[in-house]
C-alpha positions in Angstrom: 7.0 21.4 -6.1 6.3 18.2 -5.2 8.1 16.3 -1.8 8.8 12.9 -2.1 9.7 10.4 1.3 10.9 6.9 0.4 13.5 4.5 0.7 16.9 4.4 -1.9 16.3 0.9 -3.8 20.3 1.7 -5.3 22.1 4.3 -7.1 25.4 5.9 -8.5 27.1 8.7 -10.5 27.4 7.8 -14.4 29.0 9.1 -17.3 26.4 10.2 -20.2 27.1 11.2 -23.8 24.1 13.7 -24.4 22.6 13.0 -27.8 22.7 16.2 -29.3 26.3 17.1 -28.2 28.2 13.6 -28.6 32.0 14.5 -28.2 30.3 16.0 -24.8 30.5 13.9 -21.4 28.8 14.5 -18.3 28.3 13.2 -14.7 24.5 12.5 -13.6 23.2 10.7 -10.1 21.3 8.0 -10.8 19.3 6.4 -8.1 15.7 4.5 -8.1 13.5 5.1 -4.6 10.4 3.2 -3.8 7.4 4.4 -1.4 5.7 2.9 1.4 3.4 0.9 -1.1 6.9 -0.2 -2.5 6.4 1.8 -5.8 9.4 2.5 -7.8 10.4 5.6 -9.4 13.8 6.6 -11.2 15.4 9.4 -10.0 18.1 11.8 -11.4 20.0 14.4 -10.6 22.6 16.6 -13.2 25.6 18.5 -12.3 23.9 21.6 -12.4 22.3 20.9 -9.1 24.0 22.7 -6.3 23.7 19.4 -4.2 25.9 17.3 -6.9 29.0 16.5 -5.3 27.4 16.3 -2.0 25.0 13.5 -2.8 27.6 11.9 -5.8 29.5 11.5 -2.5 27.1 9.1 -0.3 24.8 7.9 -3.3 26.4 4.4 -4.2 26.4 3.6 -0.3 22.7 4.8 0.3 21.1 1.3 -0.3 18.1 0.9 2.1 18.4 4.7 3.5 15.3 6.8 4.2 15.3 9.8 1.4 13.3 12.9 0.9 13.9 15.8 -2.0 11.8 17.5 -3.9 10.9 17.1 -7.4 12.0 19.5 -9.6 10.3 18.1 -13.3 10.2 14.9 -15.0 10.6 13.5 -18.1 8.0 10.2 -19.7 9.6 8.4 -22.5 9.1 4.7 -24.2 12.0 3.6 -23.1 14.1 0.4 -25.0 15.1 -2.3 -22.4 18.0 -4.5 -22.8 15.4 -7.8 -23.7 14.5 -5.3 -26.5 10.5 -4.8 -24.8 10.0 -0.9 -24.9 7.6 0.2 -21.7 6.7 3.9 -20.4 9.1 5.0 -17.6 9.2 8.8 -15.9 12.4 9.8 -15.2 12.1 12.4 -12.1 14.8 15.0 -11.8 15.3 15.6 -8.3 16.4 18.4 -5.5 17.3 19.1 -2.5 17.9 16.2 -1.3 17.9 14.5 2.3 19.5 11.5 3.6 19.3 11.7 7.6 20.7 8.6 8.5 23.6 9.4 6.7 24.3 13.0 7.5 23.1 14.7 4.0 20.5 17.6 4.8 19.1 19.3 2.0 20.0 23.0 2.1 
């Protein structure tokens, strides 16, 4: 796995319809990091993870925080933006995560 140390950019929890199952709702983290080069990448985590309600928790308050978790796979799509461009974006689904300054240790 891959270790990632950055800086939360913003996040929160959301409510997503999966596409194949669409009377089906679920919860999913969404936050976007950025490196020391100020990169950005789009992170996610599902309710599956064992860390969910921990980080859903301290997420939307995280702004500016130093981060660390591992990456646990991605996924690279064209991706439709709301102008109606369509660019490549990686979506990273991430795990154990660690926010220090705010008390959240990875386990």
């Amino acid at each position: 796995m891959m270790t990632f140390i950055g800086f939360v950019k913003a996040g929160g929890v959301y409510d997503v319809t999966p596409k194949n199952k669409p009377t089906e709702k679920k919860q999913m983290i969404s936050f976007t990091v950025t490196d020391e080069l100020g990169n950005s990448f789009a992170c996610q985590m599902w309710q599956d993870d064992p860390q969910f309600s921990q980080l859903a928790q301290v997420i939307e308050s995280a702004r500016r925080q130093p981060v660390q978790f591992e990456v646990a796979g991605y996924t690279s799509r064209l991706r439709t933006f709301k102008d109606g461009t369509e660019k490549p974006q990686t979506n990273f689904i991430v795990t154990r995560v660690s926010l220090p300054n705010m008390g959240l240790q990875a386990a």
